[in-house]
C-alpha positions as CSV (number, residue, x, y, z in Angstrom):
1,X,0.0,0.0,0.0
2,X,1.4,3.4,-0.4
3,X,1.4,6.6,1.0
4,X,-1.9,8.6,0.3
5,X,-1.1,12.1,0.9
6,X,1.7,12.9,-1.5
7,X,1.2,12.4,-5.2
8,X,-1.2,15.5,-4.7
9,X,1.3,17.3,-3.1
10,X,4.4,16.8,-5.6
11,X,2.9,17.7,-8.5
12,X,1.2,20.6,-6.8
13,X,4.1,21.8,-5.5
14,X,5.7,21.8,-9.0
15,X,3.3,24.9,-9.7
16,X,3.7,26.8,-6.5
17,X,-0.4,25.9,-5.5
18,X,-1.1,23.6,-2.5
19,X,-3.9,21.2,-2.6
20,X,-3.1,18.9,0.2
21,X,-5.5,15.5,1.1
22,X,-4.6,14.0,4.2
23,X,-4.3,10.1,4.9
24,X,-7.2,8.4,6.7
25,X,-6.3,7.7,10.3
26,X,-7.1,4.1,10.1
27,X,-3.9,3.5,7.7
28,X,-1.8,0.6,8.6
29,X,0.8,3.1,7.2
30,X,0.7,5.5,10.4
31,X,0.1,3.6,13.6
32,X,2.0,4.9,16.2
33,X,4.4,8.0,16.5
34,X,6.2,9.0,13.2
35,X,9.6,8.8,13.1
36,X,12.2,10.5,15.4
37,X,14.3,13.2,12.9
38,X,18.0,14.5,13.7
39,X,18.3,18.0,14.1
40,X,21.2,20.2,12.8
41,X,20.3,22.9,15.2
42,X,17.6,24.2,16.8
43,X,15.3,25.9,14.0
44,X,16.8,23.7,11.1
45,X,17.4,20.2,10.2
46,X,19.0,18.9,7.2
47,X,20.3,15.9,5.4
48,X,22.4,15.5,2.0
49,X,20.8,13.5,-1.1
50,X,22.8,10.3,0.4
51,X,21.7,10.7,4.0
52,X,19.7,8.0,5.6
53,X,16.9,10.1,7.0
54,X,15.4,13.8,5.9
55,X,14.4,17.0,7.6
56,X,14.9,20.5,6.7
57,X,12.5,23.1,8.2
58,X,12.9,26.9,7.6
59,X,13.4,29.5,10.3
60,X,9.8,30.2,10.8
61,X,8.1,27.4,8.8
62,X,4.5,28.7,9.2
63,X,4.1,30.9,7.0
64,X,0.3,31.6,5.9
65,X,-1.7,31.3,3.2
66,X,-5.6,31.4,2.2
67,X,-6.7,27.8,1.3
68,X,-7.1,26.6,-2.0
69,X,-10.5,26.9,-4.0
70,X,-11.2,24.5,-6.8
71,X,-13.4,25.1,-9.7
72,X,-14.9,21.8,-9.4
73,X,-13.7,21.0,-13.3
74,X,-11.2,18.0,-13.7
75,X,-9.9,19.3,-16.5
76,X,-8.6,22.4,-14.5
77,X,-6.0,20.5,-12.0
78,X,-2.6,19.0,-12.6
79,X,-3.6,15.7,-11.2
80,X,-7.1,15.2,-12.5
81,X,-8.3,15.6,-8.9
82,X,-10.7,18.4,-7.5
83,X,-11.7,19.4,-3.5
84,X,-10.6,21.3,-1.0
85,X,-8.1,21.1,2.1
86,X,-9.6,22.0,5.7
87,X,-7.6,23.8,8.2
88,X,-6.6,21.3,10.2
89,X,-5.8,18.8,7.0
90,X,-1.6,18.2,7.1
91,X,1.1,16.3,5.4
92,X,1.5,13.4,8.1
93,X,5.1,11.9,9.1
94,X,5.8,8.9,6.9
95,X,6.3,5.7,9.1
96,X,9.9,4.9,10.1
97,X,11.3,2.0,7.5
98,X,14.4,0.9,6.1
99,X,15.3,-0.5,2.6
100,X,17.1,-3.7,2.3
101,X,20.7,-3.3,3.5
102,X,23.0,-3.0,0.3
103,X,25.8,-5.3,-0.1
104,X,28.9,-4.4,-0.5
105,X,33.1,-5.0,0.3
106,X,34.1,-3.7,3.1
107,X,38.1,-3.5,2.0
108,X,39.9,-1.1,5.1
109,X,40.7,2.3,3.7
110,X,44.5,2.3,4.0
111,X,45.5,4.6,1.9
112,X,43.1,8.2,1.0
113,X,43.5,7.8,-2.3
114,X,41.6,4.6,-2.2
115,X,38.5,6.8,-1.3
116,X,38.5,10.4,-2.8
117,X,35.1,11.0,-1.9
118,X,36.1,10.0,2.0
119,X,32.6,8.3,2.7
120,X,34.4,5.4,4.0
121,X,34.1,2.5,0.9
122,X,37.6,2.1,-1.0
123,X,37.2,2.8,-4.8
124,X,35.9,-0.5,-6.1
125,X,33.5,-1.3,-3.6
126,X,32.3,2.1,-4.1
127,X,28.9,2.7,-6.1
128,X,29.5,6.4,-6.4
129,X,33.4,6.7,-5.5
130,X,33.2,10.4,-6.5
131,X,30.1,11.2,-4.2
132,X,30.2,10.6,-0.7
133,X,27.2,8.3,0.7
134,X,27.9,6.2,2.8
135,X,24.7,4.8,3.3
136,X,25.2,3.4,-0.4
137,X,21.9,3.8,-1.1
138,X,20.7,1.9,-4.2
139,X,16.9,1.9,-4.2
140,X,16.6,-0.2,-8.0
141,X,19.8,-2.1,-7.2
142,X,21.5,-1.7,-10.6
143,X,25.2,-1.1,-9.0
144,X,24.8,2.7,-9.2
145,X,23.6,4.5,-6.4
146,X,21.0,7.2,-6.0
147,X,23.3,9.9,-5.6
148,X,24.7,9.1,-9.3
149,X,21.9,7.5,-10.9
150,X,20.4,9.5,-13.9
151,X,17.4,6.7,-13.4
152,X,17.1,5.5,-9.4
153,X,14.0,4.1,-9.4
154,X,14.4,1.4,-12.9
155,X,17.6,-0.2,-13.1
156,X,19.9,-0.1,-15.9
157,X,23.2,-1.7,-17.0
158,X,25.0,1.9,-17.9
159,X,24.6,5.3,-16.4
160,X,25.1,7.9,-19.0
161,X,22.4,8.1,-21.1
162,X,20.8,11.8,-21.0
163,X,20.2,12.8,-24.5
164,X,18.7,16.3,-23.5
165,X,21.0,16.7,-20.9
166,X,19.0,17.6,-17.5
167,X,20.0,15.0,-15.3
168,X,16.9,12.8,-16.0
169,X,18.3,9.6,-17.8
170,X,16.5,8.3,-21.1
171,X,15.0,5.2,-19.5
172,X,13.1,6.9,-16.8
173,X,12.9,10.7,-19.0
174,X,9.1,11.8,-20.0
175,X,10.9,13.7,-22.5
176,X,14.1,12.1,-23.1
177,X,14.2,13.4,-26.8
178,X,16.5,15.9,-28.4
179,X,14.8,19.1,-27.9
180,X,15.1,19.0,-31.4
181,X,12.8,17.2,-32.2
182,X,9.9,19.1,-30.8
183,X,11.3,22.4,-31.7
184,X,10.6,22.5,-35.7
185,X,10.8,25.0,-38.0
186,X,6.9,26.1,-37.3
187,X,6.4,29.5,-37.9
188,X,3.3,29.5,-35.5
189,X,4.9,28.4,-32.7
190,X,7.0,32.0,-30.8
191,X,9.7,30.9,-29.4
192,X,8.8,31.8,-25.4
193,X,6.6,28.3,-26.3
194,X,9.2,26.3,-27.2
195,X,10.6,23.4,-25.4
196,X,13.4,23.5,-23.3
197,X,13.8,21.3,-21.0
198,X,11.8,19.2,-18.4
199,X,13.7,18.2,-15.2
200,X,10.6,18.2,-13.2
201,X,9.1,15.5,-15.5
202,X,5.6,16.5,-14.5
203,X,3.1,14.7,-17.1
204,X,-0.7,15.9,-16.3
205,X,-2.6,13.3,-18.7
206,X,-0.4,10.6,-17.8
207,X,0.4,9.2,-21.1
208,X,4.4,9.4,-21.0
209,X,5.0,12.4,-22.8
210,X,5.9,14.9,-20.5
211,X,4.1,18.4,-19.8
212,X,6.8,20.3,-22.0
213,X,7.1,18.6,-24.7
214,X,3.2,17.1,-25.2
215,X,1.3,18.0,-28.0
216,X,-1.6,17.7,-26.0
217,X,-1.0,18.2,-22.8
218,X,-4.4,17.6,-20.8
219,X,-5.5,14.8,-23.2
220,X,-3.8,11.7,-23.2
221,X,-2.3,10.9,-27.1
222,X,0.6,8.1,-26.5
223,X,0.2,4.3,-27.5
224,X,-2.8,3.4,-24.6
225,X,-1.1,5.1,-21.5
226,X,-3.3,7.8,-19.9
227,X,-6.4,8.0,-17.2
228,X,-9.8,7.2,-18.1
229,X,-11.5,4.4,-20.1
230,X,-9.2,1.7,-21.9
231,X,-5.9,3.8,-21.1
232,X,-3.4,2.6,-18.2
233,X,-1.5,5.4,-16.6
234,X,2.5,5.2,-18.0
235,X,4.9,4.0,-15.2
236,X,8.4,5.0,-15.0
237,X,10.6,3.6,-17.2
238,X,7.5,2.1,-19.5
239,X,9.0,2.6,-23.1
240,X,7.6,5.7,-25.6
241,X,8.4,6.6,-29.2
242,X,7.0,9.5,-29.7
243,X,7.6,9.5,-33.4
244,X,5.6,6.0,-34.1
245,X,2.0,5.9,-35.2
246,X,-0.5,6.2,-32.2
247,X,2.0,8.6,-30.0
248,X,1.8,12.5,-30.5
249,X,-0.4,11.9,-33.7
250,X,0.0,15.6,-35.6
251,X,-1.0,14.9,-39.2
252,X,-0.8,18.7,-40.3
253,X,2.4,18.9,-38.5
254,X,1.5,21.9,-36.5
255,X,2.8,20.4,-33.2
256,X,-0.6,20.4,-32.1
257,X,-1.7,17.0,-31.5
258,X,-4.9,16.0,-33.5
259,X,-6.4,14.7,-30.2
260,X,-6.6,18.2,-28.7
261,X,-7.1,20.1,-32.2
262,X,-9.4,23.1,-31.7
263,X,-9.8,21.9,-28.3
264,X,-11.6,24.2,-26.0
265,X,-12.1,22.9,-22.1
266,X,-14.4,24.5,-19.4
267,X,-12.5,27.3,-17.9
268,X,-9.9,27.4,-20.6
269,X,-8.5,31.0,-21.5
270,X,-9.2,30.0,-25.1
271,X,-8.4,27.0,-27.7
272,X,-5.3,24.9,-27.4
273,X,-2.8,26.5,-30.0
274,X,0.4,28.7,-30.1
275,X,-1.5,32.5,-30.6
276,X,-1.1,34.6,-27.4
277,X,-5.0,34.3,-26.6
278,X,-4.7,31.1,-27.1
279,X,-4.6,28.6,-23.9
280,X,-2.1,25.6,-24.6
281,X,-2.0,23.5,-21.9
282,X,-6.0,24.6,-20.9
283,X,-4.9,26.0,-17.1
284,X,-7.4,29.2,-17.5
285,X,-4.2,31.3,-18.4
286,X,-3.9,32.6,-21.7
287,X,0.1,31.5,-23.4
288,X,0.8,35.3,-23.1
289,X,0.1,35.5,-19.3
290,X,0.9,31.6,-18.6
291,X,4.3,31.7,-16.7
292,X,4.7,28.3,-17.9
293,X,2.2,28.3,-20.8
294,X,3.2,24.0,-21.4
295,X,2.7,23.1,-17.5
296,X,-0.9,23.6,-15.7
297,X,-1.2,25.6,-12.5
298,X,-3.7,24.0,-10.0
299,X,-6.8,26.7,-10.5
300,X,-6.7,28.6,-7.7
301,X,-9.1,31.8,-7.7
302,X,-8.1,35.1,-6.5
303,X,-8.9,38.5,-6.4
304,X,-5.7,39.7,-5.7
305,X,-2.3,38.2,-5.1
306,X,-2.5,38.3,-1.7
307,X,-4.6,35.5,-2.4
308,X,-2.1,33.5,-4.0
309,X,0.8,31.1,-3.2
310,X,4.0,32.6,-2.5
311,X,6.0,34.4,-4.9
312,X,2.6,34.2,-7.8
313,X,0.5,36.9,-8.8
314,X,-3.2,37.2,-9.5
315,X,-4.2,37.6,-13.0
316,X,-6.9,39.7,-14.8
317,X,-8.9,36.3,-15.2
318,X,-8.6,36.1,-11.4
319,X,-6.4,32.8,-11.2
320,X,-2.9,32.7,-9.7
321,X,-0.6,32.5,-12.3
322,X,2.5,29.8,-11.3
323,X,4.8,31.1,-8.8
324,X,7.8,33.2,-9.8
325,X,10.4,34.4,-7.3
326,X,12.6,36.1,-9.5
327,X,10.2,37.9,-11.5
328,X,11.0,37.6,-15.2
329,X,7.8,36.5,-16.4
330,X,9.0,32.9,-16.6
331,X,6.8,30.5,-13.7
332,X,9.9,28.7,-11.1
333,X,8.6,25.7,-12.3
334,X,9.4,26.3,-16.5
335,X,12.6,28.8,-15.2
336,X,16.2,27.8,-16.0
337,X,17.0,29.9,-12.8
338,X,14.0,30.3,-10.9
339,X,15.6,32.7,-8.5
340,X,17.7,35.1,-10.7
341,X,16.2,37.0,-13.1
342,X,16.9,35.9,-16.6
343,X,13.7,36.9,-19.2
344,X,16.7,36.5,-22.1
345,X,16.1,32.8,-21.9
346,X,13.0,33.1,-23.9
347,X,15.2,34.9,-26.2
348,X,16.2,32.8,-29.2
349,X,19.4,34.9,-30.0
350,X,20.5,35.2,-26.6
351,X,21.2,31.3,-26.3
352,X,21.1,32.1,-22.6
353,X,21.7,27.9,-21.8
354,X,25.1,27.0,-24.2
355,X,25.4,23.5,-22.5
356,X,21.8,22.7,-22.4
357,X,21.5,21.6,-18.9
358,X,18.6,23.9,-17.7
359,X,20.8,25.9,-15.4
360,X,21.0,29.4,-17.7
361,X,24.2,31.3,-17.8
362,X,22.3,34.0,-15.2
363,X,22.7,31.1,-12.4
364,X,26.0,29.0,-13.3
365,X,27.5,29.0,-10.1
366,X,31.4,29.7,-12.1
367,X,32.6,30.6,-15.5
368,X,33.7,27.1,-16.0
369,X,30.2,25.5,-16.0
370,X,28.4,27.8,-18.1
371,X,29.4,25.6,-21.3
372,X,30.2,22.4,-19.6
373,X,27.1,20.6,-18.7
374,X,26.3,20.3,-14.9
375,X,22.4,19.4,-14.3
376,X,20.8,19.5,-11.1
377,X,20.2,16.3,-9.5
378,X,17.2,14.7,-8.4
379,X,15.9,13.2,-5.4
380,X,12.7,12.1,-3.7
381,X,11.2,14.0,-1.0
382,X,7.4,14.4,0.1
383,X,7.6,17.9,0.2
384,X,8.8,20.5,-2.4
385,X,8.0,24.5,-4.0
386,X,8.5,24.5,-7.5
387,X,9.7,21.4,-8.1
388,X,12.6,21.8,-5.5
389,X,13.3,19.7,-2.8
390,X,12.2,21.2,0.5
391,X,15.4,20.7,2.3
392,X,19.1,21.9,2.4
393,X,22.4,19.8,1.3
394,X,24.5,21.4,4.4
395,X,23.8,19.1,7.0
396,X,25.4,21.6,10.2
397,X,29.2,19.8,9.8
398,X,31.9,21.3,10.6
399,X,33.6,22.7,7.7
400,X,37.6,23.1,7.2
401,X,39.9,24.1,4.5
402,X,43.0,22.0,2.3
403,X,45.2,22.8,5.7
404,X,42.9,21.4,8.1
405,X,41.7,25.2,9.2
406,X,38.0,25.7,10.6
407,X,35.8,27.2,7.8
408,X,32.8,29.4,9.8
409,X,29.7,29.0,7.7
410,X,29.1,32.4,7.6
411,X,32.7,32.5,5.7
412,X,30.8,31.0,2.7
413,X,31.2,32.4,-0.9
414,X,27.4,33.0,-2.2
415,X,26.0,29.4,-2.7
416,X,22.3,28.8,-4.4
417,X,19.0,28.0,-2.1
418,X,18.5,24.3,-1.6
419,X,22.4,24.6,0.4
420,X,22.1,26.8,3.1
421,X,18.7,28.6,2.8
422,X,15.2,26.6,2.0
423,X,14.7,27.3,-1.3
424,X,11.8,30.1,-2.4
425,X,8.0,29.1,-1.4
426,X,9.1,26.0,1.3
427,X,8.1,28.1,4.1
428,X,5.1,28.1,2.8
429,X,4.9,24.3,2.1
430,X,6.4,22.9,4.9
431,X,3.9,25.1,7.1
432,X,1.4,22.0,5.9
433,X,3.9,19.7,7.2
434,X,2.7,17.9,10.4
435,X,6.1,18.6,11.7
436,X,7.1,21.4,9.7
437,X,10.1,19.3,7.8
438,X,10.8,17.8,4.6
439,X,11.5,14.0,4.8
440,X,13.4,11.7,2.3
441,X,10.5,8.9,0.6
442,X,12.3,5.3,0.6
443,X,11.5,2.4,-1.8
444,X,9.9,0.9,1.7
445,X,7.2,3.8,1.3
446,X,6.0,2.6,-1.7
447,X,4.8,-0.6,-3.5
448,X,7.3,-0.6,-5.8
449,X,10.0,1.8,-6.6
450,X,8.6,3.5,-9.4
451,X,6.2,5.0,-7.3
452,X,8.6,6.9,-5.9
453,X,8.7,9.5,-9.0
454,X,5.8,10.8,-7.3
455,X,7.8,12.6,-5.0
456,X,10.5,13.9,-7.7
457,X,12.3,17.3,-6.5
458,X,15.6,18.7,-7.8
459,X,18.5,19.6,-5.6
460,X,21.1,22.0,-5.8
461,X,23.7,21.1,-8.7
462,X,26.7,19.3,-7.0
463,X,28.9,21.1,-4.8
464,X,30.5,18.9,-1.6
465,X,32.9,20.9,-0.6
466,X,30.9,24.3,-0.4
467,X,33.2,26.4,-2.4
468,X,30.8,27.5,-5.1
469,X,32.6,25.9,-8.0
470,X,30.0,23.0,-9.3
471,X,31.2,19.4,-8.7
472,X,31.6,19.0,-12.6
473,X,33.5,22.4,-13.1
474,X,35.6,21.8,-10.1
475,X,39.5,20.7,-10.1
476,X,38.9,19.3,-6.7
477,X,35.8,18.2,-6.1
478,X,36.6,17.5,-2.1
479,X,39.2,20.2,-1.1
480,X,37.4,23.9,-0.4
481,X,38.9,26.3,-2.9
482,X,36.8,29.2,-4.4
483,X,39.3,30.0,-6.5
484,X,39.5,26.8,-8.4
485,X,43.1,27.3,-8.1
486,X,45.6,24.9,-11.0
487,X,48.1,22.7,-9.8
488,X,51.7,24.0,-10.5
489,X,54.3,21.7,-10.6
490,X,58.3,21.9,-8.6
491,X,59.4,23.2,-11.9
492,X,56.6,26.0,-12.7
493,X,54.8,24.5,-15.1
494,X,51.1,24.9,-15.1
495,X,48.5,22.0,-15.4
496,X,45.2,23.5,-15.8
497,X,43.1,20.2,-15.6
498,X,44.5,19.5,-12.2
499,X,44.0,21.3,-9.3
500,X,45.9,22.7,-6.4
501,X,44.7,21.4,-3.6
502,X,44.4,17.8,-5.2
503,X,48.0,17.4,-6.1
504,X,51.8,17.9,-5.3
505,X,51.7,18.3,-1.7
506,X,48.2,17.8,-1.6
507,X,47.9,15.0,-3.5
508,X,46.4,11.7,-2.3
509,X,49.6,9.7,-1.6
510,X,50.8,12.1,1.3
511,X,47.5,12.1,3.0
512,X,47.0,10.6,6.4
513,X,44.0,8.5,6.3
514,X,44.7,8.8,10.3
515,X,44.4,12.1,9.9
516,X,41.0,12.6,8.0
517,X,42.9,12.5,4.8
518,X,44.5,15.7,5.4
519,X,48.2,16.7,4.7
């Protein structure tokens, strides 16, 4: 049996609306206490993507809000699913469980440079020797773990398939495509409706074409998956070919699907099509006010944006349009930075994303990653704002530099939200949290792993060692340098793929393992 509160939740939370249905009281699921969480501090709690349990709160996590109305029409929600939340309705604790143990060799680390990421496994027993986990958490057992693994939840005998690059990997990717491919030479179609990308994976009709790149996005058009009468909603990992006969059917190639042609719902701004009155993906929001004109927002009615989540606005049609913290017009949920301004990404000469990983130049974290691909990672969590996961990736360690010195947190170069700070619109979520945290969903909270997708969120793009040079841009992935320094040798020669504080005197063979693996 699985959880009954969240699948609303996640895919709510991807639009910055809250429509939360809390589990009956006679589940088997939530007898007793929930679980005990570790605390970081006194107002905060947080875990990394690796660590066994989850909890992040923000300083004040009550933050209020006017509850959600619906309009009573199906056809207006992400999920299919109408109602209202009571007052007193909250995200319950999920039960305390633990996945199967992972095996693994347990070779002594006598030597640091037998385990660079320091998480305690030697290189080949290691199933992300770059990333520290040492839970070695491996949810579809494949030999990757979840830290690393573009598809967690189906297992797979290679990890590096990602043809559109967003960290989602082709097997389990609603829109594992070229962007390409959905982005012809249509003269109808203005570019702020093209398709980008779609980490979030959100897929309202359920026919396993995601939200982004559907040519009908609220009526299900893919080989038999979908809701409703002879359809069978698409699992994760369930195979698509969106190019075969029966999938994304378009026979005036107008990339408008010719189940949804001339399509007009209840509530809809207009027709589904590309003009600027038109309504595309039927939300209530014409494409020119639609923050995210290709994903839904939850209908929530308003009469100003007081009444509306955090960080969205109320519309001349009187719906909250999706949230938007950084306030370019483009919804947190659709935004390549979703908190720092960056309108020229709808800009088709600005090519505002070189290396195509849906983090825009605006928010690259150093010069280095702005052309070399460095997605941001996913992980499952029952509680997230704009597809985000509600929780931080500083867990309250101490921090220290190459030399061993104490680093004070406050020390910090600028790092993104989701690392020290709750990311935008979590206060506001986690305030329907029964405890006010966010907490990590296992493959024992589900029937089967898949399931997990449900609670999809993104994380910060890699950084372990704080210094605010991305994991994949970094010279030294697990020695603090902001400055990215390059290694030069005895004789002055420079080495600019090899960093400073990863070789020569720092380099793994004169580490103590003793010592913390320090020089």
């Amino acid at each position: 049996m699985s959880l009954c509160f969240t699948p609303r939740l996640r895919s709510l939370a991807l639009t910055g609306a809250f429509l939360l249905t809390a589990c009956p009281t006679e589940s088997p699921l939530f007898e007793g206490p929930g679980p005990t969480t570790g605390t970081a501090g006194e107002d905060s709690t947080t875990t990394g993507i690796g660590g066994d349990s989850t909890t992040t709160a923000a300083d004040d996590p009550t933050g209020t809000t006017d509850e959600p109305t619906s309009t009573g029409d199906p056809t207006t929600g992400t999920t299919g699913t109408t109602g209202t939340t009571g007052e007193d309705e909250v995200i319950p604790v999920p039960p305390v469980c633990d996945d199967p143990a992972v095996t693994t060799c347990m070779d002594p680390v006598t030597k640091c440079k037998l385990d660079p990421d320091r998480d305690g496994y030697v290189w080949e027993c290691d199933n992300a020797p770059d990333h520290s986990n040492p839970g070695q958490e491996d949810i579809d057992g494949d030999g990757f773990g979840d830290v690393v693994d573009l598809c967690p939840v189906v297992a797979s005998e290679q990890n590096t398939a990602d043809s559109d690059r967003d960290g989602v990997g082709d097997g389990c990717d609603v829109c594992s495509r070229s962007i390409g491919i959905y982005n012809k030479n249509v003269v109808s179609v203005p570019f702020y409706m093209r398709v980008r990308g779609n980490p979030s994976q959100l897929d309202s009709d359920r026919d396993g074409v995601g939200d982004s790149c559907d040519n009908c996005v609220r009526v299900a058009n893919c080989q038999g998956y979908g809701d409703g009468p002879g359809l069978a909603p698409h699992v994760v990992g369930q195979p698509t070919d969106v190019q075969a006969a029966g999938c994304q059917d378009d026979a005036d190639v107008d990339l408008v699907g010719d189940a949804c042609e001339g399509m007009l719902s209840a509530g809809a701004a207009g027709p589904v099509g590309f003009l600027e009155g038109d309504d595309f993906d039927q939300d209530g929001l014409a494409n020119i006010v639609d923050a995210c004109p290709r994903q839904p927002v939850e209908r929530r009615a308003c009469a100003s944006d007081d009444d509306c989540p955090d960080g969205a606005s109320c519309t001349a049609a009187q719906i909250c349009n999706h949230a938007d913290h950084d306030g370019d017009a483009v919804g947190d949920a659709c935004d390549n930075c979703p908190w720092t301004a960056n309108p020229e990404q709808l800009d088709e000469a600005a090519n505002d994303d070189p290396d195509g990983d849906f983090i825009g130049a605006a928010c690259e974290q150093h010069e280095e990653c702005v052309e070399r691909e460095n997605p941001r990672p996913l992980a499952f969590y029952d509680v997230s704002a704009g597809g985000y996961c509600c929780v931080t990736t500083y867990d309250g360690q101490p921090l220290i530099d190459p030399d061993g010195e104490p680093i004070d947190v406050a020390d910090l170069p600028p790092l993104p939200p989701g690392v020290l700070e709750l990311p935008p619109g979590c206060a506001e979520a986690l305030a329907h949290s029964e405890d006010g945290k966010a907490h990590k969903m296992k493959a024992c909270h589900v029937e089967a792993p898949t399931d997990l997708w449900q609670y999809l969120c993104l994380m910060p793009a890699w950084d372990q060692d704080l210094d605010a040079v991305p994991d994949d841009c970094d010279l030294c992935q697990h020695a603090y340098d902001p400055s990215n320094a390059i290694y030069v040798d005895a004789d002055m020669k420079e080495w600019p793929q090899y960093g400073k504080y990863c070789n020569g005197d720092y380099s793994w063979e004169k580490l103590d393992p003793a010592n913390m693996c320090l020089p």
